[in-house]
C-alpha positions in Angstrom: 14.6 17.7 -5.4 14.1 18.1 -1.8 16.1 15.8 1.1 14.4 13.3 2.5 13.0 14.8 6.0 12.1 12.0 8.7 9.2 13.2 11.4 8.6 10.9 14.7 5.6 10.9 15.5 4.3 9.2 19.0 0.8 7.4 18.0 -2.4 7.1 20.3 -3.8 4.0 18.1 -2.1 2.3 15.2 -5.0 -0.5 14.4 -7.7 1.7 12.3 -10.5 -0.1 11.2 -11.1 -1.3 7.9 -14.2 -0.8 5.6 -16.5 -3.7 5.3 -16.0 -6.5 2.3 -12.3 -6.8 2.3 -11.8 -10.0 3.9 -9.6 -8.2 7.1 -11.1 -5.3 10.0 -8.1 -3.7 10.6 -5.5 -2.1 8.9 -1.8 -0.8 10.7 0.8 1.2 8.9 4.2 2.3 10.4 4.8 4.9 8.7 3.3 7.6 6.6 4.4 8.7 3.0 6.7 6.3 1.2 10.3 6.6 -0.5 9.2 4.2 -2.8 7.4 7.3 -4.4 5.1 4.9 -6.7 3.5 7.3 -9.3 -0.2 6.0 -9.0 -0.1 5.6 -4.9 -3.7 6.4 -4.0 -2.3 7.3 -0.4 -0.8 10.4 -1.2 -3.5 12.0 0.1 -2.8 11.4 3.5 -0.1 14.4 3.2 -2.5 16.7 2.9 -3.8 16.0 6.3 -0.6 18.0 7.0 -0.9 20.6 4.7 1.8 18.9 2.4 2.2 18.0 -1.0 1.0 14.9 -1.9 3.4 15.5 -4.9 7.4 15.0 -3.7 6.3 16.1 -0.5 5.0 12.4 0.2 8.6 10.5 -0.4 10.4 12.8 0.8 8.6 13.6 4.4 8.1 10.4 6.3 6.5 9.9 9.2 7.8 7.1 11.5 5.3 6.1 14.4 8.4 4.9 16.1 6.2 4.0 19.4 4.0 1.4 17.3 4.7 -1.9 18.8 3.9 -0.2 22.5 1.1 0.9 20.9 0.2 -1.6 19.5 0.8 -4.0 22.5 -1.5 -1.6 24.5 -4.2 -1.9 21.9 -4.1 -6.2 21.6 -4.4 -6.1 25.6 -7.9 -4.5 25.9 -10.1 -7.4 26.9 -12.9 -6.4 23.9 -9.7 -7.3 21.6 -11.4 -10.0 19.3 -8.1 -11.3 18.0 -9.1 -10.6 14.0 -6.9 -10.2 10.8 -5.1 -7.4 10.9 -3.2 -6.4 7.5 0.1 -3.8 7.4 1.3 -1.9 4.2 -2.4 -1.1 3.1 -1.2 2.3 2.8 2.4 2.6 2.6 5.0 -0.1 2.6 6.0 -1.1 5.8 9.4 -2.1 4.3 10.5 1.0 2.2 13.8 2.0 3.2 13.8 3.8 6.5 12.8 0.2 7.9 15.9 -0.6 7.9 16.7 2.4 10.6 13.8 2.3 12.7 13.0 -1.6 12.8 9.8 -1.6 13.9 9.0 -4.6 11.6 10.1 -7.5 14.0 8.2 -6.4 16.8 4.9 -5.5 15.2 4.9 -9.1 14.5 5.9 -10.6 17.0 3.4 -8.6 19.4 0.7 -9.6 16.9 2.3 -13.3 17.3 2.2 -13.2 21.0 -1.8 -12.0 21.0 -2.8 -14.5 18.5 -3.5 -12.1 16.0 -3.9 -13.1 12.8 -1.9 -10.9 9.7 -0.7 -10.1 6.4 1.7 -8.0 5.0 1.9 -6.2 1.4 5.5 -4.9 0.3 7.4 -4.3 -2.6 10.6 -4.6 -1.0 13.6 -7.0 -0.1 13.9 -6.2 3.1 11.3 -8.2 4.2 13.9 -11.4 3.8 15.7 -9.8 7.2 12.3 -10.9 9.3 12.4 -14.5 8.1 13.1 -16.1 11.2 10.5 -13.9 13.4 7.6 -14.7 10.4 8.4 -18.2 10.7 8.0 -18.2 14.5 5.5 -16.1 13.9 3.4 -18.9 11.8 3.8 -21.6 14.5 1.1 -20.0 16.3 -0.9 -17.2 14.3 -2.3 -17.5 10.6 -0.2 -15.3 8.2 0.3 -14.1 5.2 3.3 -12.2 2.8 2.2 -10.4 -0.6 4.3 -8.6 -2.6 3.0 -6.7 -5.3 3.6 -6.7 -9.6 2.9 -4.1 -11.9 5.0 -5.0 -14.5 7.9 -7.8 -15.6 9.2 -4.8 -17.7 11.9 -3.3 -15.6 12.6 0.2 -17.3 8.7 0.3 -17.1 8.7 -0.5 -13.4 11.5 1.8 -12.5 9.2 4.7 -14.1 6.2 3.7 -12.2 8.0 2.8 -8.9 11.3 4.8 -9.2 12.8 3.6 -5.7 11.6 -0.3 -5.9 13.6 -3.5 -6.6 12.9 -4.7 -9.9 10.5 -7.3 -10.4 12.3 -10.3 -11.4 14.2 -9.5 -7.6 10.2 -9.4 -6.1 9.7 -13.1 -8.0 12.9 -14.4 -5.9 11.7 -13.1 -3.0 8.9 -14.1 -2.6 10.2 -17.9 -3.6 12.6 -17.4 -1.3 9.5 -16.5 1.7 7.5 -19.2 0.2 11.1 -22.3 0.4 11.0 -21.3 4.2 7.5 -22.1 5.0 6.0 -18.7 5.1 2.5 -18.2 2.9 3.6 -15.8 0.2 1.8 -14.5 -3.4 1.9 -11.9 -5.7 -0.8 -9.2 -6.0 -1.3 -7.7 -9.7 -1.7 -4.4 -8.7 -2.5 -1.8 -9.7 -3.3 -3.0 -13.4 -2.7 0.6 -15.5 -5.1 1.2 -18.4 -2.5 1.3 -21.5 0.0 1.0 -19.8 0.1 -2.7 -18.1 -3.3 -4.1 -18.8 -2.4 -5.7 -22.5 -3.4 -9.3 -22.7 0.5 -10.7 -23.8 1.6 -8.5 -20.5 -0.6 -10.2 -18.2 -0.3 -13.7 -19.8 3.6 -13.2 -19.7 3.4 -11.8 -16.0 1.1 -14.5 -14.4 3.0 -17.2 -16.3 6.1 -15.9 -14.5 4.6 -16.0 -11.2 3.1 -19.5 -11.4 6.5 -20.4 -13.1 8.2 -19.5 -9.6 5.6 -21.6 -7.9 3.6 -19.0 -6.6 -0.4 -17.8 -5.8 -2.1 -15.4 -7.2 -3.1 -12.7 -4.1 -5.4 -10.6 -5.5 -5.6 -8.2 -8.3 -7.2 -4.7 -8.7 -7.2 -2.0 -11.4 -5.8 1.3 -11.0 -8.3 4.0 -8.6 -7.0 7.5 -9.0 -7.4 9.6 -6.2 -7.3 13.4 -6.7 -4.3 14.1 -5.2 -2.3 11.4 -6.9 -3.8 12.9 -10.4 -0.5 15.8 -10.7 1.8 13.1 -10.0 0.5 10.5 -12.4 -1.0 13.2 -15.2 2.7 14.6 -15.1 4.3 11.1 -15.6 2.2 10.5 -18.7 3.4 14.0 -20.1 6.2 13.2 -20.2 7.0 9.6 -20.8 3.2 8.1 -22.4 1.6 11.8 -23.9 -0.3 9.8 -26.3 -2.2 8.5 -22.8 -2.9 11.5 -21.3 -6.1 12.6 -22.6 -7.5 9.0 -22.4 -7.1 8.9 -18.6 -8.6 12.9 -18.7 -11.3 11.3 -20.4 -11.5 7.6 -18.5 -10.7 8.7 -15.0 -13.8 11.2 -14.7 -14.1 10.0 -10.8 -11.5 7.7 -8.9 -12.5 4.8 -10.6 -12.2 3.7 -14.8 -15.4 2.8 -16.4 -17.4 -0.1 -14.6 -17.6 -1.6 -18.7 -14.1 -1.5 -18.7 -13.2 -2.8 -15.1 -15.7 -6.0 -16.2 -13.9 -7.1 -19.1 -10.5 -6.1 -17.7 -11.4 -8.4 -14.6 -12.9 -11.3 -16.8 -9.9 -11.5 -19.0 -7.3 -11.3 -15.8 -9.5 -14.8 -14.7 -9.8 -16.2 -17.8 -5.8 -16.0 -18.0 -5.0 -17.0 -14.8 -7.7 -20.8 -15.5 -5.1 -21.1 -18.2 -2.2 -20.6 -16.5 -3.5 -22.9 -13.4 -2.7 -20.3 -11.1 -3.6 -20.8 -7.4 -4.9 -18.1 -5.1 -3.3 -17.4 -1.7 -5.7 -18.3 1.4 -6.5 -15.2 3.4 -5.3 -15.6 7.5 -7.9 -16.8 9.2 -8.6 -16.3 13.1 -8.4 -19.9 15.1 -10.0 -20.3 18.5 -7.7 -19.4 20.9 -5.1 -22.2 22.2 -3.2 -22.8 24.8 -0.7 -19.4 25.5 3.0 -20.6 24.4 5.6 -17.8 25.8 6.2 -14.4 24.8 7.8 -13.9 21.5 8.9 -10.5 23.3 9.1 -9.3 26.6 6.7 -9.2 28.5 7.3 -5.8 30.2 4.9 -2.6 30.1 5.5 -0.7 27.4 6.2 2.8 28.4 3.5 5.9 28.2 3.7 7.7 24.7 4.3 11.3 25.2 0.8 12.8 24.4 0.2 13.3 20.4 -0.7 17.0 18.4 -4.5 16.4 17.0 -2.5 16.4 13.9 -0.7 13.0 14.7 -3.6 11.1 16.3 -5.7 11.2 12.7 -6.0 7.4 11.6 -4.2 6.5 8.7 -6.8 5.1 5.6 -7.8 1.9 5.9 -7.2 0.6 1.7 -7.3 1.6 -1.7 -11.0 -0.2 -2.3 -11.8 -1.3 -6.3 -15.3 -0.1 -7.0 -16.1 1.0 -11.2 -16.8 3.9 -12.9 -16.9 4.6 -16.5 -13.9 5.2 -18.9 -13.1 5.5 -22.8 -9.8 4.1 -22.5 -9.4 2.7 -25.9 -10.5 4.6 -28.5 -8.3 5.7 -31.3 -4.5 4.9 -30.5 -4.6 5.6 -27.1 -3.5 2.3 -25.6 -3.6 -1.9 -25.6 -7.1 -1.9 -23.9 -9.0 -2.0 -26.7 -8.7 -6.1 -25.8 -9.5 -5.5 -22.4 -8.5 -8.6 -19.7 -10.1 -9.9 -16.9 -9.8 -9.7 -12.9 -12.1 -11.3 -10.3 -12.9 -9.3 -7.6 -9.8 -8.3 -5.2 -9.7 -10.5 -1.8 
């Protein structure tokens, strides 16, 4: 296995904008690869932008846009700036470990606070807990929101899937413990894997947990398999699910699993959460401007970035969309879809 190598990277632009019909226009993402090293992350393709493997190359060689919130602030200070949703960790998790070093967390948010920018953040990870007190003055004056994302309750399952994650019941406390200090916070089922985590008792048993713990539903999406994370899945299956392998050769012809499958998969995902009464978070919203309150951060001017390679100023994808395609997933013994569940669309 190879060290982890970190890569600073001075950014021109960190806001990219976001395809139509997913309820936010902007996406921003820190940093580029993830130690989390999820086996289905449809971002590894970002790598190759690099000429790197999308493989172990993408865990293992972050980049770290360690002049974001300058950037940033210069971005939110243009006078066409519109003030809408903006939404972090659409690519990569702005949390994953190297946080913790680089910090660039608080003042993301706090510049998007101070330019009445609405926001919402996707994670897996703990960390997020550290930020409490700047998301909570945050909220007093922006609309916001926190989702961390489920595959599984079954933790040896999860750790396969998202080797370098906290286990899920941790991701439940979390996110109770977001929600107890006033900060909007729900769970997004995502990705659901065909075999793997799409059986009806699975979902039942994970959305019953999550309304349990007093928490909304997000959103939910089904698994879209880019190219370049197909090695990386296809050799996980190998070797811990074989009798799935040829079902997803078969299933995942193009990025997407069967549109026959993705209905009933997304009808039976509704039809469980109606029984369990689960809620759905509300989306930020952008307010009319009021009147300024003070800086949440300084209000000096940020210093010029050192001029980026080509290489470093290419935007950063925008979100793993949920379109359908078509895909035999259960046929024979190949998995627990044969009683596909149901999802409404993702938010």
């Amino acid at each position: 296995m190879m060290g982890l190598q970190v890569i600073e990277v001075h950014a021109k632009s960190v806001l990219n904008r976001a395809p139509t019909g997913y309820g936010f226009r902007w996406t921003l993402n820190p940093y580029r690869g993830c130690q989390h090293a999820c086996v289905y992350c449809f971002a590894r393709y970002t790598h190759t932008f690099f000429d790197l493997d999308p493989g172990e190359a993408f865990s293992r060689v972050i980049f770290v846009k360690i002049n974001a919130v300058q950037a940033l602030r210069r971005e939110l200070r243009r006078s066409t700036w519109r003030h809408e949703h903006v939404a972090i960790g659409t690519a990569t998790d702005p949390y994953q470990p190297l946080e913790g070093r680089y910090r660039l967390m608080p003042g993301i948010i706090r510049t998007l606070a101070d330019f009445y920018t609405p926001f919402s953040i996707v994670t897996k990870n703990t960390m997020i807990l550290r930020d409490i007190p700047v998301l909570q003055e945050a909220a007093r004056r922006v609309s916001l929101t926190v989702t961390l994302s489920l595959t599984t309750l079954d933790p040896a399952l999860a750790r396969e899937l998202e080797p370098d994650t906290p286990p899920p019941a941790q991701r439940l406390r979390v996110a109770q413990t977001l929600q107890a200090h006033g900060i909007p916070t729900g769970i997004a089922l995502a990705p659901i894997l065909p075999g793997l985590t799409d059986g009806e008792a699975q979902l039942r048993e994970l959305i019953e947990a999550i309304t349990t713990h007093g928490l909304p539903i997000a959103f939910f999406q089904v698994l879209r398999l880019y190219d370049a994370t197909r090695p990386t899945l296809f050799a996980y299956l190998s070797q811990h699910h074989p009798r799935l392998l040829a079902a997803y050769r078969r299933g995942y012809v193009a990025k997407d699993p069967p549109a026959t499958y993705v209905r009933q998969l997304y009808e039976q995902v509704e039809r469980l959460l109606r029984e369990a009464g689960a809620s759905r978070l509300t989306p930020p919203e952008t307010p009319p401007l009021q009147q300024p309150l003070p800086l949440l951060t300084e209000n000096t001017a940020p210093p010029e970035a050192a001029r980026p390679s080509r290489a470093q100023e290419r935007a950063s994808p925008a979100v793993d969309s949920c379109s359908t395609a078509g895909s035999p997933f259960s046929q024979g013994d190949t998995s627990p879809t044969a009683d596909l569940p149901p999802p409404s669309t993702a938010l």
